[in-house]
DOZA-689118 format. One record per atom (N, C-alpha, C, O): residue in one letter; atom name; residue number from 1; x, y negated, z. Coordinates in nm, 3 decimals, decimal comma, always signed. Layout:
A / CA / NUM / X / Y / Z;
...
***
This chain:
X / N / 1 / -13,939 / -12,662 / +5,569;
X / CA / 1 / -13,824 / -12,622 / +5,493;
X / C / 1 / -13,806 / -12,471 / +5,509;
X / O / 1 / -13,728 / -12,431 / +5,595;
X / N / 2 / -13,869 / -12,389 / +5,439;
X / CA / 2 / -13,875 / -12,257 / +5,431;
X / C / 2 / -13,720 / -12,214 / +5,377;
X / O / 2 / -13,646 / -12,277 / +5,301;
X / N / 3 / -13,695 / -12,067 / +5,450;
X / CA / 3 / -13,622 / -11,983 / +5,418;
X / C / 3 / -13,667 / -11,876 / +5,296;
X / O / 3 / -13,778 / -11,826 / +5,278;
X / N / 4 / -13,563 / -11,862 / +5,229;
X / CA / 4 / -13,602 / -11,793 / +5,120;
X / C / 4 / -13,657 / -11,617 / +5,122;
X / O / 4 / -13,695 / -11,559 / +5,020;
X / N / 5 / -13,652 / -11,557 / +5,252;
X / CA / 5 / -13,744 / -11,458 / +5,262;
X / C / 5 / -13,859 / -11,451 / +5,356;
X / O / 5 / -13,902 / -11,345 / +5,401;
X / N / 6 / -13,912 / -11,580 / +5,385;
X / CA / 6 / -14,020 / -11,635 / +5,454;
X / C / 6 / -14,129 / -11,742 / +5,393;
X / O / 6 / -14,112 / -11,837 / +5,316;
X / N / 7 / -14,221 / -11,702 / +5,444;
X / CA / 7 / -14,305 / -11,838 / +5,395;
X / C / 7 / -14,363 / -11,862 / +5,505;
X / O / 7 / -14,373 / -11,758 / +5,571;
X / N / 8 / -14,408 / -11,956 / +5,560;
X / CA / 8 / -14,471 / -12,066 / +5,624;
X / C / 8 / -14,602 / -12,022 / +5,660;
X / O / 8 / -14,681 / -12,023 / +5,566;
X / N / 9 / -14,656 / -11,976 / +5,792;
X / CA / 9 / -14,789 / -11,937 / +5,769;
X / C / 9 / -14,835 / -12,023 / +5,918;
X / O / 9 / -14,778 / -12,049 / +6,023;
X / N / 10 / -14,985 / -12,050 / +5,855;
X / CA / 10 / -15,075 / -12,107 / +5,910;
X / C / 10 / -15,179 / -12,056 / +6,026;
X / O / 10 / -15,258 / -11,971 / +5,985;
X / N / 11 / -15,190 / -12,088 / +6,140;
X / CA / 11 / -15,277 / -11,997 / +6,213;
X / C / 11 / -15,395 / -12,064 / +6,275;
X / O / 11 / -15,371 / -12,184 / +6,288;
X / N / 12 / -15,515 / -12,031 / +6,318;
X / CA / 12 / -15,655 / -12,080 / +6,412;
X / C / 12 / -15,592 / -12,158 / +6,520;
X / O / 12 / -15,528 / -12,090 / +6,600;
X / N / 13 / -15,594 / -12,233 / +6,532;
X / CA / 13 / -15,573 / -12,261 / +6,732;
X / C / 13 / -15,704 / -12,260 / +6,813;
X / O / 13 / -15,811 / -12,308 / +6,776;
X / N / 14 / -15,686 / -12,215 / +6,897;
X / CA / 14 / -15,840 / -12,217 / +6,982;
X / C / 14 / -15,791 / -12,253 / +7,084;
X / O / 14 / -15,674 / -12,235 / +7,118;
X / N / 15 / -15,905 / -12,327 / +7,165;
X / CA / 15 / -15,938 / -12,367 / +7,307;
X / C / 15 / -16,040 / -12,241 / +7,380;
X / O / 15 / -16,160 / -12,233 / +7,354;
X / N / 16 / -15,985 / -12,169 / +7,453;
X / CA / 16 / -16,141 / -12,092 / +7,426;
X / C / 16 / -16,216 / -12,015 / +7,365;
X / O / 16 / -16,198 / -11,893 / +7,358;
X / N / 17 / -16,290 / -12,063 / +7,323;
X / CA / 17 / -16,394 / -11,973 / +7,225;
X / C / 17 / -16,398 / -12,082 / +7,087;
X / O / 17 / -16,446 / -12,065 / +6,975;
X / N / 18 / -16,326 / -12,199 / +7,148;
X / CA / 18 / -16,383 / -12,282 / +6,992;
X / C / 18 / -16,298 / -12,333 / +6,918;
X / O / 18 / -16,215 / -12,390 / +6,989;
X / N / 19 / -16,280 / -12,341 / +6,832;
X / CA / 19 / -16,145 / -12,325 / +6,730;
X / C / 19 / -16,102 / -12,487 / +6,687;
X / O / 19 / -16,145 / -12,567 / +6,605;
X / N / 20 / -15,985 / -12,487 / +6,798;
X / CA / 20 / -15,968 / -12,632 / +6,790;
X / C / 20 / -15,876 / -12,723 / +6,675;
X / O / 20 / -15,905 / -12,841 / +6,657;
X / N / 21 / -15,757 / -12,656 / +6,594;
X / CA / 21 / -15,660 / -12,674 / +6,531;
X / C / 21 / -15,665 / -12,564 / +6,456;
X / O / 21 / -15,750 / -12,478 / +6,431;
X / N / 22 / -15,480 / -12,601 / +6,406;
X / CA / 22 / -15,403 / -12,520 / +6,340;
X / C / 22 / -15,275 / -12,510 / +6,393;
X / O / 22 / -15,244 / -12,609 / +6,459;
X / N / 23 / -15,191 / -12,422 / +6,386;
X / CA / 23 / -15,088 / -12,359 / +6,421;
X / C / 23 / -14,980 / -12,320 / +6,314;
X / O / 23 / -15,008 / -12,208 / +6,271;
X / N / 24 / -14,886 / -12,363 / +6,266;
X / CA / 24 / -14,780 / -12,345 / +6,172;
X / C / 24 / -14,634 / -12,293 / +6,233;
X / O / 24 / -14,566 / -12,330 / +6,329;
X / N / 25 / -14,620 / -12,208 / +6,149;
X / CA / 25 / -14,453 / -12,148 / +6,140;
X / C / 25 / -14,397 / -12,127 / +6,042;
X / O / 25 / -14,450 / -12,101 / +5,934;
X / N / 26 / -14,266 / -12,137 / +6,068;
X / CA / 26 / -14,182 / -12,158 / +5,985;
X / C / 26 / -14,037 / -12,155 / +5,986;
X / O / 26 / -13,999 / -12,225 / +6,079;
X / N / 27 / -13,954 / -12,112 / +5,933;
X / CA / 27 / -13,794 / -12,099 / +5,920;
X / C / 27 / -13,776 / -12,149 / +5,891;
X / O / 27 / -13,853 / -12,197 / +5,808;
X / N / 28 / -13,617 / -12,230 / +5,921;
X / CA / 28 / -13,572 / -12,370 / +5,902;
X / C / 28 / -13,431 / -12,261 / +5,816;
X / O / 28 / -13,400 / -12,145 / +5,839;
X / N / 29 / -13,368 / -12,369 / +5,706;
X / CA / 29 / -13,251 / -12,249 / +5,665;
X / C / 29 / -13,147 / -12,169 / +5,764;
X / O / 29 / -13,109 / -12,052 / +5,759;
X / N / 30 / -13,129 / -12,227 / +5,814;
X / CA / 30 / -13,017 / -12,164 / +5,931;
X / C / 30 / -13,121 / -12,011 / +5,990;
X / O / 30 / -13,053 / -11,909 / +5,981;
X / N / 31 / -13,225 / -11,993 / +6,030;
X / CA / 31 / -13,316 / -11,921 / +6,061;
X / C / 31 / -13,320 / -11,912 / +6,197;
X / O / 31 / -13,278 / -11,817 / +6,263;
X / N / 32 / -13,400 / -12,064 / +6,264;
X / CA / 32 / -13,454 / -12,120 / +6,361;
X / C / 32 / -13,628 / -12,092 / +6,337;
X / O / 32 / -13,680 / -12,076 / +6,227;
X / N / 33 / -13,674 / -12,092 / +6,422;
X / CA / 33 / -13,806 / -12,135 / +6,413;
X / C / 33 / -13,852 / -12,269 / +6,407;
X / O / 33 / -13,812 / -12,330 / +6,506;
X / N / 34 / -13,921 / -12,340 / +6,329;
X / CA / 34 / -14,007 / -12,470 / +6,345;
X / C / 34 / -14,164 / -12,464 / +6,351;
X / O / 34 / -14,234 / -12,391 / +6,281;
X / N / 35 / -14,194 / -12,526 / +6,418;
X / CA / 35 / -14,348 / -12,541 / +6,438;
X / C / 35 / -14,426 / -12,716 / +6,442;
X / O / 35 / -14,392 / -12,832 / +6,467;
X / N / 36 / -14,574 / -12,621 / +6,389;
X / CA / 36 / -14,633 / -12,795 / +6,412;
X / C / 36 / -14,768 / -12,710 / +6,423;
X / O / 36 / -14,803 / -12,594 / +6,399;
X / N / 37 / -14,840 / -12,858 / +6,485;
X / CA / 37 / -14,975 / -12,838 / +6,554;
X / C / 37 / -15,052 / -12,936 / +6,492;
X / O / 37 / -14,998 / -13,031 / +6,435;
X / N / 38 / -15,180 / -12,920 / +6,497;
X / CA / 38 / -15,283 / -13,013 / +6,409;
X / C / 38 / -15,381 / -12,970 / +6,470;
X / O / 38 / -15,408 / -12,849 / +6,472;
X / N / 39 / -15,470 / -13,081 / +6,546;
X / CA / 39 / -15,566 / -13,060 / +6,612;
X / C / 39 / -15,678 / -13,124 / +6,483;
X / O / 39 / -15,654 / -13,216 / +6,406;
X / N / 40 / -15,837 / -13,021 / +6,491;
X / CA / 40 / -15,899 / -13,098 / +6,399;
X / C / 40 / -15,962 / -13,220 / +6,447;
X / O / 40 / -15,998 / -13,296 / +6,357;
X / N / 41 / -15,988 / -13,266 / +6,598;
X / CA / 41 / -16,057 / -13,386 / +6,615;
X / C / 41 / -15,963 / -13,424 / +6,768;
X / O / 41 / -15,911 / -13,349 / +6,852;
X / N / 42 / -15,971 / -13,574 / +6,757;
X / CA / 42 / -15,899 / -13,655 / +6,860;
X / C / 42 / -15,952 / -13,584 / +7,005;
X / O / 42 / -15,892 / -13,543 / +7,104;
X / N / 43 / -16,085 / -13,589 / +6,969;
X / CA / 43 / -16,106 / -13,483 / +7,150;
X / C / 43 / -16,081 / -13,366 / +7,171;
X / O / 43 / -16,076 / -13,333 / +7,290;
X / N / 44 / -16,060 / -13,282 / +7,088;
X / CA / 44 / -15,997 / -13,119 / +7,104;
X / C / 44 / -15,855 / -13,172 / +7,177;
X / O / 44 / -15,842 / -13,135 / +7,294;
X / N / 45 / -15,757 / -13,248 / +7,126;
X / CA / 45 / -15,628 / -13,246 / +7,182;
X / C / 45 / -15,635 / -13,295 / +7,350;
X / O / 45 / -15,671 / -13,398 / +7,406;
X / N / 46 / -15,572 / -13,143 / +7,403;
X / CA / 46 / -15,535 / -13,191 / +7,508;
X / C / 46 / -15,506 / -13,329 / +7,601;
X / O / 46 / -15,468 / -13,433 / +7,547;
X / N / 47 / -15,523 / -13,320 / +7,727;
X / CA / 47 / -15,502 / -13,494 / +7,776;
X / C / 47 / -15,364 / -13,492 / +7,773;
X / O / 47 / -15,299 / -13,594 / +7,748;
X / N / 48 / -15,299 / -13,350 / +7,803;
X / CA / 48 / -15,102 / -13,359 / +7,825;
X / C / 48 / -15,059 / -13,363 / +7,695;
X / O / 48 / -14,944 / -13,323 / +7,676;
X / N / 49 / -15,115 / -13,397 / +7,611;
X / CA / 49 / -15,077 / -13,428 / +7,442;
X / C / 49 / -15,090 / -13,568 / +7,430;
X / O / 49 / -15,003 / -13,637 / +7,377;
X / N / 50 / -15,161 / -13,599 / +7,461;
X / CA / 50 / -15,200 / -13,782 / +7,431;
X / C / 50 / -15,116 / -13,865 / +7,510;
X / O / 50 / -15,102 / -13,985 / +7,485;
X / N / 51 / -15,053 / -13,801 / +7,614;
X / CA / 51 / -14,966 / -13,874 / +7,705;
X / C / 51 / -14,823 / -13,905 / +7,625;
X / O / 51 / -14,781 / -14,018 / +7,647;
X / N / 52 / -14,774 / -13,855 / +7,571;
X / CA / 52 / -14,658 / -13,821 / +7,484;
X / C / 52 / -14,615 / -13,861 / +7,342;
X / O / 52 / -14,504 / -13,873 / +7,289;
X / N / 53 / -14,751 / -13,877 / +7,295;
X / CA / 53 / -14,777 / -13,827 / +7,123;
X / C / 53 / -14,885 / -13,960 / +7,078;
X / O / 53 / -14,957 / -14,015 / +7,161;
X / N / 54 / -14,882 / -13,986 / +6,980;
X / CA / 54 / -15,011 / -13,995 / +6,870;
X / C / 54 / -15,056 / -13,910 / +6,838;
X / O / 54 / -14,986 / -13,818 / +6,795;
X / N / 55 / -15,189 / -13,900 / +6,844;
X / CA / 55 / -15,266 / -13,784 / +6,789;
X / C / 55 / -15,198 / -13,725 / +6,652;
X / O / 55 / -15,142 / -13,797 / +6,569;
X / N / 56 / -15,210 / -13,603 / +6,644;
X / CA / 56 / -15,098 / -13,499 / +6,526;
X / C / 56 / -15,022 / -13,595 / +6,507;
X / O / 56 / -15,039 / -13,648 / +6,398;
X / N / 57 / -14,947 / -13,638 / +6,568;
X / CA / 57 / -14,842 / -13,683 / +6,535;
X / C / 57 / -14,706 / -13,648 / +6,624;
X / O / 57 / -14,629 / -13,742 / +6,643;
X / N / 58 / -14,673 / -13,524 / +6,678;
X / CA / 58 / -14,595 / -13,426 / +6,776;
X / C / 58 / -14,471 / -13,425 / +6,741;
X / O / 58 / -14,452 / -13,386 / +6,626;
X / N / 59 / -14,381 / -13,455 / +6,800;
X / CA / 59 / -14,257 / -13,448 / +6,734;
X / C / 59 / -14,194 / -13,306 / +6,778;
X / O / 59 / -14,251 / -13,219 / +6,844;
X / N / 60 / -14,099 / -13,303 / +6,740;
X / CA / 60 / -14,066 / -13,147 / +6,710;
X / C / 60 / -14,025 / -13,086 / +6,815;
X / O / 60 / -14,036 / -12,964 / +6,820;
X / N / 61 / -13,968 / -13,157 / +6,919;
X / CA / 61 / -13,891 / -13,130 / +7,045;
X / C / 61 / -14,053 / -13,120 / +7,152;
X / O / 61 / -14,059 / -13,029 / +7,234;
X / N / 62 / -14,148 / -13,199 / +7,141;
X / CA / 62 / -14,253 / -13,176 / +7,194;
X / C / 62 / -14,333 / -13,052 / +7,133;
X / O / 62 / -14,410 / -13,005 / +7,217;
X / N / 63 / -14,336 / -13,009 / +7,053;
X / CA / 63 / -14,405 / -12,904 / +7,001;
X / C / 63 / -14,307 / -12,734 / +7,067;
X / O / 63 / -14,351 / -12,632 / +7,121;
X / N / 64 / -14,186 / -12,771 / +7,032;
X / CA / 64 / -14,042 / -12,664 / +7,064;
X / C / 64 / -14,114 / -12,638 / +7,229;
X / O / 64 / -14,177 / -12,537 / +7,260;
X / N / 65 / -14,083 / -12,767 / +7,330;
X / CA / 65 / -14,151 / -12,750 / +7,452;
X / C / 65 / -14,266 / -12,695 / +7,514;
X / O / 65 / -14,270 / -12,642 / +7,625;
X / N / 66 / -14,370 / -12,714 / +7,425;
X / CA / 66 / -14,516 / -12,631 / +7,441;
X / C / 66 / -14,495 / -12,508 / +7,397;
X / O / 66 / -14,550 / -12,422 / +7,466;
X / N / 67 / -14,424 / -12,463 / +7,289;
X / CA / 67 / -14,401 / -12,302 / +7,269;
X / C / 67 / -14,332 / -12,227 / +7,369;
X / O / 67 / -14,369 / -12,120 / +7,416;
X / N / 68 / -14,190 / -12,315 / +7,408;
X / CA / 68 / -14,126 / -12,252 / +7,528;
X / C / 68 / -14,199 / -12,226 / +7,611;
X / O / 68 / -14,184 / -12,113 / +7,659;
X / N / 69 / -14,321 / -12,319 / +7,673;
X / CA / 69 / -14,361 / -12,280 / +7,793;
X / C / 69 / -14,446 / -12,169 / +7,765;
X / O / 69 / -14,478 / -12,100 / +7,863;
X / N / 70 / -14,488 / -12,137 / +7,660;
X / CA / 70 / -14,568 / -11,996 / +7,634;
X / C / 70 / -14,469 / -11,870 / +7,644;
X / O / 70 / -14,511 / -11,757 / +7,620;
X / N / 71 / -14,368 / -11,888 / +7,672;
X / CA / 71 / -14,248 / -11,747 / +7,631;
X / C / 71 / -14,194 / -11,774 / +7,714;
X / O / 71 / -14,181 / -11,892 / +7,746;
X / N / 72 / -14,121 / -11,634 / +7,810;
X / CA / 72 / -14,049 / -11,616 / +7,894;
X / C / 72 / -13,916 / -11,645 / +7,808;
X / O / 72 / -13,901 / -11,619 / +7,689;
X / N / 73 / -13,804 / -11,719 / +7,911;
X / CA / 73 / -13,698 / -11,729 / +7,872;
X / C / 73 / -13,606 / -11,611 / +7,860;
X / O / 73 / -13,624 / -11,515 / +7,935;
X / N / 74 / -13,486 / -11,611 / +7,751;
X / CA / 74 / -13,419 / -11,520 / +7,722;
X / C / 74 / -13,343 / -11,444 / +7,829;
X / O / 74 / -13,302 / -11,329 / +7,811;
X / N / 75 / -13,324 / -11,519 / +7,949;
X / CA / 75 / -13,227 / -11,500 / +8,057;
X / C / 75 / -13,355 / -11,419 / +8,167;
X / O / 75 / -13,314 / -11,384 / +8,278;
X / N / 76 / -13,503 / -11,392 / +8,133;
X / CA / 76 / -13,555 / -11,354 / +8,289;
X / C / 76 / -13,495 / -11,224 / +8,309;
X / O / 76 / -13,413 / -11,175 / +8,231;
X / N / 77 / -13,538 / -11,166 / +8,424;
X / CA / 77 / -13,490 / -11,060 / +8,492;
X / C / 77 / -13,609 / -10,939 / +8,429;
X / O / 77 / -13,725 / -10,955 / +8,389;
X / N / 78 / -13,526 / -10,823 / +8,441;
X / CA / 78 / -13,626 / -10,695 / +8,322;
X / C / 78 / -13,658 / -10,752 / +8,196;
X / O / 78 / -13,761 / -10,711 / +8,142;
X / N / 79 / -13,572 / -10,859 / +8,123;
X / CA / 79 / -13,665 / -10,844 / +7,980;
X / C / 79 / -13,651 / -10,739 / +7,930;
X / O / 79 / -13,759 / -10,707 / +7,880;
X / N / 80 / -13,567 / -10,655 / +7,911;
X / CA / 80 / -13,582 / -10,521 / +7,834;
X / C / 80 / -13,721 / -10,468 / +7,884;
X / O / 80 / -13,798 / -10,451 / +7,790;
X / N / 81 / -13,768 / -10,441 / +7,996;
X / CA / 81 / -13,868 / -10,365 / +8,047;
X / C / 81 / -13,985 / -10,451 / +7,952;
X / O / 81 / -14,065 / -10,402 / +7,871;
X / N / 82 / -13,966 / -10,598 / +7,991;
X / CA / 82 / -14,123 / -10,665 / +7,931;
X / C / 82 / -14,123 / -10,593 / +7,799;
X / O / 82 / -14,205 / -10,510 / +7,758;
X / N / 83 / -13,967 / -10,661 / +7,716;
X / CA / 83 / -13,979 / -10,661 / +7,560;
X / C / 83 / -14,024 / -10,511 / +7,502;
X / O / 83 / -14,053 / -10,500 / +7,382;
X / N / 84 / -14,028 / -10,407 / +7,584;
X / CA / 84 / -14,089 / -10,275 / +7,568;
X / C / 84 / -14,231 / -10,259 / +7,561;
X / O / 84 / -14,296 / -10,206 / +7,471;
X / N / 85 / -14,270 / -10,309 / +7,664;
X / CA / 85 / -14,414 / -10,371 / +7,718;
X / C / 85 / -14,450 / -10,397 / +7,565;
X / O / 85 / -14,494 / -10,309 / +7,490;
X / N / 86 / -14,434 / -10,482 / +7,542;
X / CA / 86 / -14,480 / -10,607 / +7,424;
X / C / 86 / -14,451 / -10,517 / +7,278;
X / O / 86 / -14,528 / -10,527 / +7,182;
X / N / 87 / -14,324 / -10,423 / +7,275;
X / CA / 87 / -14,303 / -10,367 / +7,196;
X / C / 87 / -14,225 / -10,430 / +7,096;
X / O / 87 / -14,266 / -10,416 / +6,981;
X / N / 88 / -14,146 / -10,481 / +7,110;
X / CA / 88 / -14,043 / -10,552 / +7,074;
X / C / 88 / -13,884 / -10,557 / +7,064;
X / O / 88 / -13,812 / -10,584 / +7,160;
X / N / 89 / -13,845 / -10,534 / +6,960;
X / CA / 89 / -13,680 / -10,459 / +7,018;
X / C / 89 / -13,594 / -10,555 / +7,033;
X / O / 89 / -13,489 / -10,518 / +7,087;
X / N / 90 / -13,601 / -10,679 / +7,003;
X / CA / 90 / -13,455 / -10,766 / +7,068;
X / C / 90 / -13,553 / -10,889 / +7,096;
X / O / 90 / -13,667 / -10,878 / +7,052;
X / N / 91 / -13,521 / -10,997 / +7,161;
X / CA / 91 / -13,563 / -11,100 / +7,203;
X / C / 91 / -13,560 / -11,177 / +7,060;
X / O / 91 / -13,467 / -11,180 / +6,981;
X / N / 92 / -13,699 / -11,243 / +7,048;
X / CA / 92 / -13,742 / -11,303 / +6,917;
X / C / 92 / -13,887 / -11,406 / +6,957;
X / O / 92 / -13,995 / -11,350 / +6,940;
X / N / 93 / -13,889 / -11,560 / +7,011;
X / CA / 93 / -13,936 / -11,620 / +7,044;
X / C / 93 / -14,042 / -11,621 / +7,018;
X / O / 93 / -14,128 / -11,644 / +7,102;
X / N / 94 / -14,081 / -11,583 / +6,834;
X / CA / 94 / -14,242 / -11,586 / +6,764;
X / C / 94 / -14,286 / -11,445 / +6,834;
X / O / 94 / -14,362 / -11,437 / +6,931;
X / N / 95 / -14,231 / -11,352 / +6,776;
X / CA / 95 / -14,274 / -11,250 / +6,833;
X / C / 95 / -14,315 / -11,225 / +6,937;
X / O / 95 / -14,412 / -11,148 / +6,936;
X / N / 96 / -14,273 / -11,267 / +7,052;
X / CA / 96 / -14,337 / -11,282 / +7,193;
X / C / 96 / -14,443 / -11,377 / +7,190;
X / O / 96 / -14,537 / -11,359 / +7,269;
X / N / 97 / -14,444 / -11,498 / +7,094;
X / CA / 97 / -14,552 / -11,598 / +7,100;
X / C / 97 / -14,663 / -11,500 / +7,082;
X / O / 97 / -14,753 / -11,470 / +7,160;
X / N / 98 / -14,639 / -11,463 / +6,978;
X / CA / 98 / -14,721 / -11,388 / +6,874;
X / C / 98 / -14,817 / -11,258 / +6,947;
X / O / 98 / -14,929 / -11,236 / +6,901;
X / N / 99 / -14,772 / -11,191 / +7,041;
X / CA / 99 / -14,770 / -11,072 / +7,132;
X / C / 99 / -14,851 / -11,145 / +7,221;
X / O / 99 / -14,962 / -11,093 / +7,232;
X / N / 100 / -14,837 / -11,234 / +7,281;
X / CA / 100 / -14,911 / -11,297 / +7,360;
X / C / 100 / -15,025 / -11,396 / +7,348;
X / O / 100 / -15,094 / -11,456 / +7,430;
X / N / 101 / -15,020 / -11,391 / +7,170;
X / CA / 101 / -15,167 / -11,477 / +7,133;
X / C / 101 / -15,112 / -11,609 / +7,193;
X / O / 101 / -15,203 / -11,667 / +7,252;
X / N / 102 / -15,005 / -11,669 / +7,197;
X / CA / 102 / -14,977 / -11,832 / +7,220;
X / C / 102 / -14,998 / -11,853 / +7,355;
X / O / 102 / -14,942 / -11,952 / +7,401;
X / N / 103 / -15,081 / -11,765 / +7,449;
X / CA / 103 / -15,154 / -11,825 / +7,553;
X / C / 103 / -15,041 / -11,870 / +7,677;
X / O / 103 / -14,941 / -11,800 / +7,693;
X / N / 104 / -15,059 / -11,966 / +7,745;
X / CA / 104 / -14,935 / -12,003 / +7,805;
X / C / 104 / -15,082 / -12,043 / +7,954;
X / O / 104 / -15,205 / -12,038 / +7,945;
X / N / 105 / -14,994 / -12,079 / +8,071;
X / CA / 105 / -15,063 / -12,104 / +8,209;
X / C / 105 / -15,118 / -12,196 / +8,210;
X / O / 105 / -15,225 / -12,183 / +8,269;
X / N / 106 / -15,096 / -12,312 / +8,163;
X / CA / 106 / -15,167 / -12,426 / +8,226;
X / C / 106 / -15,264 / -12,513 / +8,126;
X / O / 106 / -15,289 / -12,633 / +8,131;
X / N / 107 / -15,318 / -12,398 / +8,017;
X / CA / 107 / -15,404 / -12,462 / +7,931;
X / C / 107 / -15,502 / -12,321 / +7,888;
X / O / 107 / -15,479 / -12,217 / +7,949;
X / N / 108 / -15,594 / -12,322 / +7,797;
X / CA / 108 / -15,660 / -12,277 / +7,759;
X / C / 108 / -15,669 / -12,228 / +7,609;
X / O / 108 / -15,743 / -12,148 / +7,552;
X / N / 109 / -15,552 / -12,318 / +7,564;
X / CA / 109 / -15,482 / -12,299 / +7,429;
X / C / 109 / -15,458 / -12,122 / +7,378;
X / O / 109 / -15,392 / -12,054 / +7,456;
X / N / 110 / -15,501 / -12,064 / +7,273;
X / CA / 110 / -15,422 / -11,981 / +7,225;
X / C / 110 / -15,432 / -11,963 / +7,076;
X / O / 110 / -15,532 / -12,005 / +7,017;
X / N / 111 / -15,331 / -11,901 / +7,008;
X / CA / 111 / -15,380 / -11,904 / +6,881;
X / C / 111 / -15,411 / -11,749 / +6,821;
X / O / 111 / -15,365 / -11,647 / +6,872;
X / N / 112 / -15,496 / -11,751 / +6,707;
X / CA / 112 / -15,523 / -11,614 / +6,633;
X / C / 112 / -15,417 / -11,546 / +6,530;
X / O / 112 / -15,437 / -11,569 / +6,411;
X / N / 113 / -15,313 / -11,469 / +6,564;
X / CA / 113 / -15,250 / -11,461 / +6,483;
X / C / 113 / -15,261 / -11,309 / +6,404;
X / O / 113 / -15,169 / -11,239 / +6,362;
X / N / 114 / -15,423 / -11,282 / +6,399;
X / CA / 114 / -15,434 / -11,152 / +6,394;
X / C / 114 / -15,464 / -11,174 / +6,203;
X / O / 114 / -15,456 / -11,066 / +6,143;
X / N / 115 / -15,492 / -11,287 / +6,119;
X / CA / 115 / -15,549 / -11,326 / +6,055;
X / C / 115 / -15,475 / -11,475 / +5,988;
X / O / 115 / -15,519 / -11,552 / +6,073;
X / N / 116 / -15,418 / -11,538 / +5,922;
X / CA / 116 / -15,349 / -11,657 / +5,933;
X / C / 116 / -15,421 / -11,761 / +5,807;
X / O / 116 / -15,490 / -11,700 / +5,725;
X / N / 117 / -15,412 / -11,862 / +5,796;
X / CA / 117 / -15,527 / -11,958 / +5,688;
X / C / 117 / -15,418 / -11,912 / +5,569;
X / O / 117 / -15,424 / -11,823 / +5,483;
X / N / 118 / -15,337 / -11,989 / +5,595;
X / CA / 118 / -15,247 / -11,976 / +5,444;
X / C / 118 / -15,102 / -11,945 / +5,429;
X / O / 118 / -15,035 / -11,939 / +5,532;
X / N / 119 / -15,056 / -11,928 / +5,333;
X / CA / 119 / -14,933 / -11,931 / +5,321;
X / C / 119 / -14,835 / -12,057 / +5,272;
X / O / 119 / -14,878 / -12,116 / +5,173;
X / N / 120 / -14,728 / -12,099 / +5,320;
X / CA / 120 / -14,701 / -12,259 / +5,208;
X / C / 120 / -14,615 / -12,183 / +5,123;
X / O / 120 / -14,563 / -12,235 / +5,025;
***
């Protein structure tokens, strides 16, 4: 459900070196972020995905959760210092995703957002 000065864009997901999914964003009207994930084959998806989920089948609060854990929360200590770092002028969840290539600690996951598949 796109916002009317946004469109919906599509990104690589990689494991690694090997390009496991896709990666979607998107504005909800209020101007939230929404996301979804699409792995291209049942064995690319993670084992902490299958525990939870049907394969691509992620519900939204599980997907919200895997992004959080890629992004420091709004409340850490020095975000001004990081969000400088990163180059970033107010706290903006994609943007930090985005800055950080998706990559989060306890996976191997990141996505390409240098380049995106499509637009919806």
């Amino acid at each position: 459900m796109s916002n009317i000065f946004w469109k919906a864009k599509t990104y690589k997901l990689f494991n690694g070196e090997q390009e496991v999914g896709f990666f979607t964003v998107d504005l909800n009207k209020i101007g939230d972020y929404e996301y979804d994930l699409k792995f291209h084959k049942k064995e690319y998806e993670p084992w902490s995905f299958s525990l939870a989920n049907s394969f691509n089948n992620y519900s939204k609060a599980f997907i919200k959760s895997w992004v959080e854990e890629r992004v420091f929360p709004r409340e850490r200590e020095n975000i001004r210092e990081i969000l400088d770092q990163l180059g970033i002028e107010e706290y903006d969840q994609f943007l930090i995703l985005k800055a950080r290539s998706g990559r989060g600690g306890m996976d191997r996951l990141w996505i390409d957002f240098v380049s995106f598949v499509n637009e919806i």
